[in-house]
N, C-alpha and C positions, 0 to 999 in steps of 0.2 A: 504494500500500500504506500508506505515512503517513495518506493524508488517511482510509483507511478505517480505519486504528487512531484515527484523532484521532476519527473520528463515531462509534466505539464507545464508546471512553471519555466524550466528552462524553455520549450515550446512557445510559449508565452513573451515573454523575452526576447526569445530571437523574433518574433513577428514583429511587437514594437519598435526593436533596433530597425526593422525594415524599413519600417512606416519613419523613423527618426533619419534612417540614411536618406528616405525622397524627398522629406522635408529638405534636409540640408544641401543636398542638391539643387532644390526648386531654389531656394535660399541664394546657396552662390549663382547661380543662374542669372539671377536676379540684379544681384549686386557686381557682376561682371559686365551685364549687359547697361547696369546705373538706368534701367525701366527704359532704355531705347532700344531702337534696331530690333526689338526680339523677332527672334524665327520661330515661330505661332507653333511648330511643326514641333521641334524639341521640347516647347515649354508644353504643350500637349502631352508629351511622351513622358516627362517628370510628373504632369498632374495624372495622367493615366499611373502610372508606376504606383503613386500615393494611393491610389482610389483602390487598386489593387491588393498592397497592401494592409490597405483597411479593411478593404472587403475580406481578403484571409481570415487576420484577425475575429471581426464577426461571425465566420463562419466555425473557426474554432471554436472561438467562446458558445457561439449557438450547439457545436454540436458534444462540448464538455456537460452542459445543462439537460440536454436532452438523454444522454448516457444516463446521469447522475437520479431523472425523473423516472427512467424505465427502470432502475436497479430498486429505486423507493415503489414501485409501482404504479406511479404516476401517470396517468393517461393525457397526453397535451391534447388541446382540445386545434378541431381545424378551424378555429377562427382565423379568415383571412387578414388581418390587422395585426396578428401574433406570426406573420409566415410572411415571406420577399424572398423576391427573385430579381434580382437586376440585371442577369445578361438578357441578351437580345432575343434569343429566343425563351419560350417560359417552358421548354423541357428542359431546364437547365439546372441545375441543382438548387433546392429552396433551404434555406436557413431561418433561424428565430429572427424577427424585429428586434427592436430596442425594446418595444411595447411588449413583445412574445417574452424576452428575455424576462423582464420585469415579473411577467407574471407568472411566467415556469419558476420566476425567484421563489415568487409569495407561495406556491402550491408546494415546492420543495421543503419551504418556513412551519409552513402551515402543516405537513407531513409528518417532519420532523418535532413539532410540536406534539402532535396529537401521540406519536411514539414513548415522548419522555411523559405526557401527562397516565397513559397509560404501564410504564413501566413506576410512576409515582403509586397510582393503585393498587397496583400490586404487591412493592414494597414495603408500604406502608402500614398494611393489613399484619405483615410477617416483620416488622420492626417491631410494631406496638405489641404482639404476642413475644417474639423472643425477652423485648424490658420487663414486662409480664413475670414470665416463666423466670429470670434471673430475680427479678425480686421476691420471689415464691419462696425462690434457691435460701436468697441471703436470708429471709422471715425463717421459713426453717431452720437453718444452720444455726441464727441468733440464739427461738427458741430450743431446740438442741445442747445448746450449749450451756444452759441457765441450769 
């Protein structure tokens, strides 16, 4: 479980370095050309780069959430408002929205909640008898011992 948290996050990482390298690019690009002369055509190919790289990112993150819903059991619901496609054609592979993301958040919160409030019930039934039973112990042994 470590080692596959450690190769998401480093996954993670390396996406945003990507996204940070087109920035920096678009960047000196930029400041090379001092916002004259530009050729429409490369600074296209840097903002395409960016968009790409973002769109990666999203797609991981969309598809790290959807993993993590199907293992809790989580059924994501097909609201089209939670689901995007941005290439050109729409057989193209679909990922979560911002919106989709958010709300696989809350169902995943809300999963996990209902787990711990249920492992609380249960618990607690067999805490409150084990103090029970040890104080039975000690009243005994007290009177025992008298």
């Amino acid at each position: 479980m470590l080692r596959r948290n450690r190769e998401i996050e480093l996954k993670r990482r390396e996406l945003l370095r990507n996204m940070e390298i087109a920035v920096d690019e678009v960047t000196t690009f930029y400041q090379q050309t001092h916002y004259e002369h530009r050729d429409h055509t490369v600074e296209e190919e840097l903002e395409h780069q960016y968009r790409k790289h973002a769109q990666e990112l999203e797609m991981f993150e969309s598809s790290l959430l959807t993993v993590e819903a199907r293992q809790l059991g989580i059924e994501i619901p097909e609201n089209p408002k939670w689901w995007c496609n941005r290439s050109a054609e729409s057989k193209g592979p679909y990922w979560l929205s911002d919106a989709g993301r958010a709300g696989v958040t809350n169902l995943i919160k809300e999963e996990r909640r209902k787990s711990i409030e249920w492992w609380i019930k249960i618990i607690t039934p067999i805490l409150t008898t084990l103090i029970s039973l040890l104080g039975l112990i000690v009243a005994l042994v007290a009177v025992s011992k008298k």
